[in-house]
BADO-156091 format. One record per atom (N, C-alpha, C): residue number from 1; residue in one letter; atom name; x, y, z. Coordinates in steps of 0.001 Angstrom, whole numbers, plus 524288, in hexadecimal, padded with zeros to 5 digits. Example, Ala and Ser with C-alpha at 12.3 -4.5 7.8 and 13.67 -1.06 7.14 Angstrom:
2
NODE  num  residuo  atomo     c1     c2     c3
NODE    1        a      N  83386  7E9C6  81E78
NODE    1        a     CA  8300C  7EE6C  81E78
NODE    1        a      C  83390  7F31C  81E78
NODE    2        s      N  83232  7F736  81BA8
NODE    2        s     CA  83566  7FBDC  81BE4
NODE    2        s      C  83264  8001E  81EBE
//
This chain:
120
NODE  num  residuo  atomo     c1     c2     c3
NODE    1        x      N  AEBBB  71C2C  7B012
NODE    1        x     CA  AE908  7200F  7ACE7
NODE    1        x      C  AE4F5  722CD  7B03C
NODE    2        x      N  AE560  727F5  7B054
NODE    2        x     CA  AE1E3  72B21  7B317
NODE    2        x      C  ADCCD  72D17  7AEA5
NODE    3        x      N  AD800  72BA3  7B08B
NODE    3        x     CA  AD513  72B11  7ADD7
NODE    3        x      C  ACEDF  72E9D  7B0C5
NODE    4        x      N  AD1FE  731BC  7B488
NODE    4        x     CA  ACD5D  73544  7B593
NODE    4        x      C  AD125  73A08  7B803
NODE    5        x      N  ACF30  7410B  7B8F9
NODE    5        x     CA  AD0C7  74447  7B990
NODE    5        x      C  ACEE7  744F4  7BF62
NODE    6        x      N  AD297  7472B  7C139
NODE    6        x     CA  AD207  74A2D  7C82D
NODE    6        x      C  AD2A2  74FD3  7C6C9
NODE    7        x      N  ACED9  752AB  7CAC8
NODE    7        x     CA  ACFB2  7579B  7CCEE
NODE    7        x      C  ACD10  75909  7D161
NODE    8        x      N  ACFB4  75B2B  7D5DC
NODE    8        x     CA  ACC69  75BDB  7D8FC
NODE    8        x      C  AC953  75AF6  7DD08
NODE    9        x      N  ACB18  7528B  7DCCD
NODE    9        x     CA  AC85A  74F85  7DCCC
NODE    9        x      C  AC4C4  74CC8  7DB74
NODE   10        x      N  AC430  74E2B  7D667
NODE   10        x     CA  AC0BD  74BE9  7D326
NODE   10        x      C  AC2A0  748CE  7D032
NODE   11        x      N  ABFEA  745F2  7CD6E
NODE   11        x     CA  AC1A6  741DB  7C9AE
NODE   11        x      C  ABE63  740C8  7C585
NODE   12        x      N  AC046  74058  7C0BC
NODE   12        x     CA  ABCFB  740EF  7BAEE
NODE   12        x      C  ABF87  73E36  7B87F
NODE   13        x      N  AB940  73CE5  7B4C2
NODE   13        x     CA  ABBA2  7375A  7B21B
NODE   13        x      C  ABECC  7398A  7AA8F
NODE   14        x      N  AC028  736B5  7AAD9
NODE   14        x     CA  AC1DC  73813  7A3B5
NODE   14        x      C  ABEDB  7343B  7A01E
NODE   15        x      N  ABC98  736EB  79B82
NODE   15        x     CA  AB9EC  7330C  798A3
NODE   15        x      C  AB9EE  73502  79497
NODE   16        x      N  ABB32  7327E  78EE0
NODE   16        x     CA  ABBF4  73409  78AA9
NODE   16        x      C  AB728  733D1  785C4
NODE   17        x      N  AB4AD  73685  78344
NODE   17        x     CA  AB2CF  73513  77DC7
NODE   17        x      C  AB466  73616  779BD
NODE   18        x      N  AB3C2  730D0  778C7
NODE   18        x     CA  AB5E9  73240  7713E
NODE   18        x      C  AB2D3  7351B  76D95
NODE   19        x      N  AAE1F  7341B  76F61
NODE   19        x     CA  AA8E6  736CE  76B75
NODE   19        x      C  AA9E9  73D6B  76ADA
NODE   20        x      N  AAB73  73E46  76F40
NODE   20        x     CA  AAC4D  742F1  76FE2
NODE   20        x      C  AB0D3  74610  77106
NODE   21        x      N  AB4EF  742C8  7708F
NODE   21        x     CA  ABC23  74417  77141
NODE   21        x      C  ABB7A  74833  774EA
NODE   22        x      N  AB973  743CB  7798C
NODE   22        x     CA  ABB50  747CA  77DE5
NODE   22        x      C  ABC86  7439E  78361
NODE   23        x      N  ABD8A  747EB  78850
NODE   23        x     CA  ABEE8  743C3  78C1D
NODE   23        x      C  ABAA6  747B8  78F8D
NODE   24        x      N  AB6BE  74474  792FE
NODE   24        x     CA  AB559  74541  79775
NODE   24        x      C  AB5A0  742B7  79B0B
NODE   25        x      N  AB16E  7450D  79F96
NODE   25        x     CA  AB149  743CE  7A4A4
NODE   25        x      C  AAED6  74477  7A8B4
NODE   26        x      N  AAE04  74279  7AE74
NODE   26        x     CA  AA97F  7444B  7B1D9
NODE   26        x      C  AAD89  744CB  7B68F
NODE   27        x      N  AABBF  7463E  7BAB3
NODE   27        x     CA  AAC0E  746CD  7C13C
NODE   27        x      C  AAC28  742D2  7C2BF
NODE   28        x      N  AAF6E  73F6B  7C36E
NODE   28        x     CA  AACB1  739E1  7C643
NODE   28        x      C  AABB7  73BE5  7CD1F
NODE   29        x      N  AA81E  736D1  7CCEF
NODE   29        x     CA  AA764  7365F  7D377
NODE   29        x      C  AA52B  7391D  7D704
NODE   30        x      N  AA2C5  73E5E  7D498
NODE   30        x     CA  A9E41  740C0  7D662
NODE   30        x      C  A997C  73F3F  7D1EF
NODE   31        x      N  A9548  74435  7D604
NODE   31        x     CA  A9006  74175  7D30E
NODE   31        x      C  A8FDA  74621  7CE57
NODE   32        x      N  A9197  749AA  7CEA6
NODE   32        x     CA  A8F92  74E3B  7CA69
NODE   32        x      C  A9341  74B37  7C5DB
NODE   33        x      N  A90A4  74D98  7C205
NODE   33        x     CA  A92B5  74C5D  7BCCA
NODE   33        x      C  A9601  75113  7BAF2
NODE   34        x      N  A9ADF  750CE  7B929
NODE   34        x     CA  A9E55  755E2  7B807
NODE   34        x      C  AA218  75249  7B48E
NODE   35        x      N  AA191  752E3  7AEE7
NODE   35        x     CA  AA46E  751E1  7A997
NODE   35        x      C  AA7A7  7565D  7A8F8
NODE   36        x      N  AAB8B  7540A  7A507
NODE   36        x     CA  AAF2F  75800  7A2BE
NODE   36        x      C  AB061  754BA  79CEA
NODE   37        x      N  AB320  757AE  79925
NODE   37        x     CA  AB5C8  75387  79667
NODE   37        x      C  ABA6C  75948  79465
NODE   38        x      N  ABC2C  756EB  7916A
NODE   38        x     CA  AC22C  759B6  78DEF
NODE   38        x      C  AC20A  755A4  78960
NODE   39        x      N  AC636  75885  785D1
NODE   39        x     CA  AC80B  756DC  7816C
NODE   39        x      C  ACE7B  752C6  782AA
NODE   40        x      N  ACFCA  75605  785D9
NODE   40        x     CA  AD65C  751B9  786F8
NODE   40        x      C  AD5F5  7510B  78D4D
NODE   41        x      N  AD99C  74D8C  7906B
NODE   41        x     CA  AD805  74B92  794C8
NODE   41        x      C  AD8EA  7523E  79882
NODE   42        x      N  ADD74  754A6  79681
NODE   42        x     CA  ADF06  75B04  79917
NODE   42        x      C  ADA58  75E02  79A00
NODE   43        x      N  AD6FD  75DCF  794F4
NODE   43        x     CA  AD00C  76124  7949C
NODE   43        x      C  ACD48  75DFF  79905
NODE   44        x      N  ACDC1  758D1  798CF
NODE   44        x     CA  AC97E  75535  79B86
NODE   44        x      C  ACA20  75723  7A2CF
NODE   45        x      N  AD0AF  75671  7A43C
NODE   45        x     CA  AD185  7583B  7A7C5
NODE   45        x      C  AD065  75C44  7AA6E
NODE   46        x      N  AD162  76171  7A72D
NODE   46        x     CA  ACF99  76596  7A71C
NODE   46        x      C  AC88E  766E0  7A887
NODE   47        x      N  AC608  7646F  7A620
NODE   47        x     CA  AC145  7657C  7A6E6
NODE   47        x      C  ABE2A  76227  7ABF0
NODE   48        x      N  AC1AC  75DEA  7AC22
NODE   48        x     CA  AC052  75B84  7B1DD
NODE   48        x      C  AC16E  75EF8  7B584
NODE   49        x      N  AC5F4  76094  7B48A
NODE   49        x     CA  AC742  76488  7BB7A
NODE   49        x      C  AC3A9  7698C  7B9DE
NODE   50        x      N  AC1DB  76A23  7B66B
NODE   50        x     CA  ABFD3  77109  7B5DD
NODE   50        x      C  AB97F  76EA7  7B73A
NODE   51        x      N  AB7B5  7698B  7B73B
NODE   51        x     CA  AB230  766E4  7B946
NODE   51        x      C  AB113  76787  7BDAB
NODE   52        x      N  AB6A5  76409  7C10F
NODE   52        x     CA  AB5A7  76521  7C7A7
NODE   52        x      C  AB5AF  7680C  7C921
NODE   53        x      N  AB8DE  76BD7  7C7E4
NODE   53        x     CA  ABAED  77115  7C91E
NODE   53        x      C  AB47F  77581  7C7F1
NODE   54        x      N  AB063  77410  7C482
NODE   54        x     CA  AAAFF  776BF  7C2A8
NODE   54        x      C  AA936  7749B  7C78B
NODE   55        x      N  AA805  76E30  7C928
NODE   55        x     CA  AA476  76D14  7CA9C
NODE   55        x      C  AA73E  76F3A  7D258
NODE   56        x      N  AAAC0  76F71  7D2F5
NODE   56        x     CA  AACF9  77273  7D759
NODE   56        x      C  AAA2F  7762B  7D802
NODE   57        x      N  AAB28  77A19  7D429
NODE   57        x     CA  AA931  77EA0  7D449
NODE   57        x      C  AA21D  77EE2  7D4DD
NODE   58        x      N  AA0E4  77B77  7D13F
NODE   58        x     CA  A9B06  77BAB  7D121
NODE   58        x      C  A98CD  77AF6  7D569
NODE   59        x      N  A9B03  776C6  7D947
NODE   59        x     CA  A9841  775F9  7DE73
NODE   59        x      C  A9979  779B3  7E2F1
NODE   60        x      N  A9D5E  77CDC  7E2C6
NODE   60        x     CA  AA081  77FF2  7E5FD
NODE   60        x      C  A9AA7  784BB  7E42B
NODE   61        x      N  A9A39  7865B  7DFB1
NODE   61        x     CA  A9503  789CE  7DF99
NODE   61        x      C  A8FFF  787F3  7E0B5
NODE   62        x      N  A8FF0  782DF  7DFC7
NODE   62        x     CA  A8A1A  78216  7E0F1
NODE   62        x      C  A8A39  78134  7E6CA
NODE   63        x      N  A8F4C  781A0  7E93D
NODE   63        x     CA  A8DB3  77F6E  7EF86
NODE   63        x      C  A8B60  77A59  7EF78
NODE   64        x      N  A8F64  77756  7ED4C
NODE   64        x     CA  A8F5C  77129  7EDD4
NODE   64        x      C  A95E4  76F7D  7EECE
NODE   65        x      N  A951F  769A1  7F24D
NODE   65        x     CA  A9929  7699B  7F229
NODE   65        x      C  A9AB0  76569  7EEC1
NODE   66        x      N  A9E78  76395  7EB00
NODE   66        x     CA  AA0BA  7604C  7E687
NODE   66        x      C  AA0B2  75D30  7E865
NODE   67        x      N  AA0BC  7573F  7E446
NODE   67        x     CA  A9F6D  7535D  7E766
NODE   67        x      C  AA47A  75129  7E652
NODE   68        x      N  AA62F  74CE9  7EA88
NODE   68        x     CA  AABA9  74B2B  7EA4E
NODE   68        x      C  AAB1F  7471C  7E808
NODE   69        x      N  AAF85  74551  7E482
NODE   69        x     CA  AAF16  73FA6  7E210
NODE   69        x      C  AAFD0  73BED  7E609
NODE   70        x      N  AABDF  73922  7E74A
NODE   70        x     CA  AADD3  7348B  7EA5B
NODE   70        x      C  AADB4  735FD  7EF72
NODE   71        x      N  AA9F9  7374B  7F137
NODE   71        x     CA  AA96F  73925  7F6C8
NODE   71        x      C  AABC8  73623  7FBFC
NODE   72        x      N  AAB41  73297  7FBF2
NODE   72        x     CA  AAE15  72E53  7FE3F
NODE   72        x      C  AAC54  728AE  8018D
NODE   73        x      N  AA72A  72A4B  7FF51
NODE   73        x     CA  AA424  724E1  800D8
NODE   73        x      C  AA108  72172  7FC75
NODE   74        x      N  AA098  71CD1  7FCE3
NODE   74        x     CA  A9C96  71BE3  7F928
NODE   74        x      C  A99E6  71787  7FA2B
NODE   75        x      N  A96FF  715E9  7F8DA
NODE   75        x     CA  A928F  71001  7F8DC
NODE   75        x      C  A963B  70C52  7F55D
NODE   76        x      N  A951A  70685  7F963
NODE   76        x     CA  A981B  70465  7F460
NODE   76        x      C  A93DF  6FE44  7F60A
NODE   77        x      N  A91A3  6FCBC  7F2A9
NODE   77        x     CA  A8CCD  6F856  7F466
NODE   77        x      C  A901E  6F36E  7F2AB
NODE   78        x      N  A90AE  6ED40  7F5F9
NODE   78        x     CA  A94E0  6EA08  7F5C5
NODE   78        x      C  A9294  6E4BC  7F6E3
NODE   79        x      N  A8DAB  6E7D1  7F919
NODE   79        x     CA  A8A94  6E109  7F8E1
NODE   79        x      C  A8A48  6E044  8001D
NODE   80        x      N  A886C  6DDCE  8013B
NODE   80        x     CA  A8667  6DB03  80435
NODE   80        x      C  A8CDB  6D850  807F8
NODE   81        x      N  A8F12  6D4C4  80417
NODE   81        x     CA  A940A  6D247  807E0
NODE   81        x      C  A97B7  6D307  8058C
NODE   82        x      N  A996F  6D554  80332
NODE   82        x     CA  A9D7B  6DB48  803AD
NODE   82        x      C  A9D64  6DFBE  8067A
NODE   83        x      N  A979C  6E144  808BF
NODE   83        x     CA  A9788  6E40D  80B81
NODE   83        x      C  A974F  6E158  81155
NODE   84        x      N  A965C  6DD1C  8141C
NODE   84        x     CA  A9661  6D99F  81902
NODE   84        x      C  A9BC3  6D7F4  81918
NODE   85        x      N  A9F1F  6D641  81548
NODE   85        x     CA  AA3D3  6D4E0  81453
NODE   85        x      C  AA89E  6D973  81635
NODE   86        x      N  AA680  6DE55  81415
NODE   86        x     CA  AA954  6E34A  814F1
NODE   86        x      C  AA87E  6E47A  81A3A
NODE   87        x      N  AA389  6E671  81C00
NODE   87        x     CA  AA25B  6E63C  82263
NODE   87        x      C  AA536  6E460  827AB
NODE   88        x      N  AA5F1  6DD2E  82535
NODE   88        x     CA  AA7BA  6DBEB  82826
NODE   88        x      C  AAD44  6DB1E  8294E
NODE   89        x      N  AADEA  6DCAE  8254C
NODE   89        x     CA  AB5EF  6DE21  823D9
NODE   89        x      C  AB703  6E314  8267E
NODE   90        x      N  AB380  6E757  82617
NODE   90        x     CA  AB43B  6EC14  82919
NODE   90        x      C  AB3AA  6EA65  82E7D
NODE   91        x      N  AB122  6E799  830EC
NODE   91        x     CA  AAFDF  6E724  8365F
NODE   91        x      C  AB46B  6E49F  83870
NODE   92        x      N  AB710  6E0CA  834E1
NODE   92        x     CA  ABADC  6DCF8  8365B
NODE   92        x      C  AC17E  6E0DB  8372B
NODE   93        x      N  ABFA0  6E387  83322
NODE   93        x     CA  AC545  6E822  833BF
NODE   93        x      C  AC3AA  6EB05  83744
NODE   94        x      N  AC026  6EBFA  839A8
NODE   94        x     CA  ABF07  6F0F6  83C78
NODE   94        x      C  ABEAF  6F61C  83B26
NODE   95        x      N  ABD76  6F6DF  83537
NODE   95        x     CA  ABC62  6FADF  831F0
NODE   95        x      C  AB4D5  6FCF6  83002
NODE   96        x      N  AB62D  6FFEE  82F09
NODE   96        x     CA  AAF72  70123  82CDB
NODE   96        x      C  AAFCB  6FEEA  8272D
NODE   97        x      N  AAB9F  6FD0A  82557
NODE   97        x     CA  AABD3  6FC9B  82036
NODE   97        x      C  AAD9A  70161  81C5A
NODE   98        x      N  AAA50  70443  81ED6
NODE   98        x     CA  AAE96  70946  81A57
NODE   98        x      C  AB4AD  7096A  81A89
NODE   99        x      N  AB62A  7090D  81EF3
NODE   99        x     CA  ABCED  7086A  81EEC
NODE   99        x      C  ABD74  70390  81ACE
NODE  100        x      N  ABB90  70019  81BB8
NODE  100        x     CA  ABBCD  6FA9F  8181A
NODE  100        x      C  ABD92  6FBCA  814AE
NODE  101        x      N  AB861  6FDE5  81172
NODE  101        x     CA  AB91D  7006E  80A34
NODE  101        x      C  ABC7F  70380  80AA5
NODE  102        x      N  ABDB0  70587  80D60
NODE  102        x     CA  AC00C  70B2C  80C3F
NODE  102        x      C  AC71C  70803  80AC9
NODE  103        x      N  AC562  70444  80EA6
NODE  103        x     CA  ACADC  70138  80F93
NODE  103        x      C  ACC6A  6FE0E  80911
NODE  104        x      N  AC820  6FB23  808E9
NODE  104        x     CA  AC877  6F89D  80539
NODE  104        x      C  AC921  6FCA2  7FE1F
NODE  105        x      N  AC66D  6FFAD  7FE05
NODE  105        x     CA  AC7F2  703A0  7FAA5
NODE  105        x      C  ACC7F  7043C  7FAB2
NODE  106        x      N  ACF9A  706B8  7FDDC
NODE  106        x     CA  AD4FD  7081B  7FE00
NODE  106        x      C  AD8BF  70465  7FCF5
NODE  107        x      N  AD7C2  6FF08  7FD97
NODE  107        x     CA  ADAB1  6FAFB  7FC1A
NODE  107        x      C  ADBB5  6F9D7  7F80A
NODE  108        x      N  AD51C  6FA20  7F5C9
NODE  108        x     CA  AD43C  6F97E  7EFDC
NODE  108        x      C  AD79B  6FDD1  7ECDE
NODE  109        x      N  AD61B  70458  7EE32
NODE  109        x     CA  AD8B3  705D7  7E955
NODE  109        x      C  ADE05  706C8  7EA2A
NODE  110        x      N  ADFE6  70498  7ECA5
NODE  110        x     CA  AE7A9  705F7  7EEA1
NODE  110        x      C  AEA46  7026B  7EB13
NODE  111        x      N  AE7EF  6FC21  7EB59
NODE  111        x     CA  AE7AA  6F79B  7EA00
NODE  111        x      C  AE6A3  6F830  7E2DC
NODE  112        x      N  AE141  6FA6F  7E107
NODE  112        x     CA  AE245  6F8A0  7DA28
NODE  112        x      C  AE0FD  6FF42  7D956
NODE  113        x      N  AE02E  7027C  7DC38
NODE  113        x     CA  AE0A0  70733  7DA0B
NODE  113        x      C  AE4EF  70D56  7DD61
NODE  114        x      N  AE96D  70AC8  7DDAD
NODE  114        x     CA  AEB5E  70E5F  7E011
NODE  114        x      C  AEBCF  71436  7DE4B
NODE  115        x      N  AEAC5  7156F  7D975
NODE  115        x     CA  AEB5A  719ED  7D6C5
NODE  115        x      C  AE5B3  71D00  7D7C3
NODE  116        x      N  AE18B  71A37  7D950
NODE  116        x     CA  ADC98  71DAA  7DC5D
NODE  116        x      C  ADCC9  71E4F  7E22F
NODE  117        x      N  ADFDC  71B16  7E4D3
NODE  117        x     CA  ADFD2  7197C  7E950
NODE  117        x      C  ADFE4  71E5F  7ECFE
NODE  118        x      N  ADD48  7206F  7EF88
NODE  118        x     CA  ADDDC  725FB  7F25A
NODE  118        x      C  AE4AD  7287A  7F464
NODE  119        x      N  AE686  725BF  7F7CD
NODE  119        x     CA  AEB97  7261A  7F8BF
NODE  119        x      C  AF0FA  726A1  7F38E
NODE  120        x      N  AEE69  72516  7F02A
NODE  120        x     CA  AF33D  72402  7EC0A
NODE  120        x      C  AF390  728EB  7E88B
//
């Protein structure tokens, strides 16, 4: 079940209220905040791509440049000997720790998430 919308490279979440018989949604994964909602998932869709497609435009005039979801780095805090543990596994392969994760990521999502998995 596909449970969020692409355009563009973007990615948005779907979220429903009953209070208000409707379906919305946000931008994931950047910092600006950019909602949409619709009445059926076709409207919901619709107004997601006509969002990115504003906030494209909006930064293209303000002379900014858009921010990418997921830029490609991030902090990830693991403790003390998870992080001495990891270190010395990189040193032992002859890798940098970033190759490590990078390594170990890729294992992980091939393994229980092949349907996010970059290559797939």
């Amino acid at each position: 079940m596909n449970n969020q919308l692409k355009h563009k490279g973007y990615i948005g979440s779907i979220e429903a209220s009953l209070e208000d018989n409707c379906l919305f949604g946000k931008i994931l994964f950047i910092k600006a905040l950019i909602s949409y909602e619709g009445k059926t998932v076709a409207d919901l869709d619709a107004a997601f791509q006509a969002a990115v497609d504003d906030y494209l435009v909006t930064c293209q005039n303000l002379g900014q440049t858009p921010e990418k979801p997921c830029k490609g780095s991030f902090n990830v805090r693991v403790g003390h000997d998870l992080h001495l543990a990891a270190a010395l596994a990189a040193t032992r392969k002859k890798v940098t720790l970033n190759d490590l994760t990078r390594q170990a990521l890729n294992e992980f999502l091939q393994h229980h998430f092949a349907e996010l998995h970059p290559s797939a």
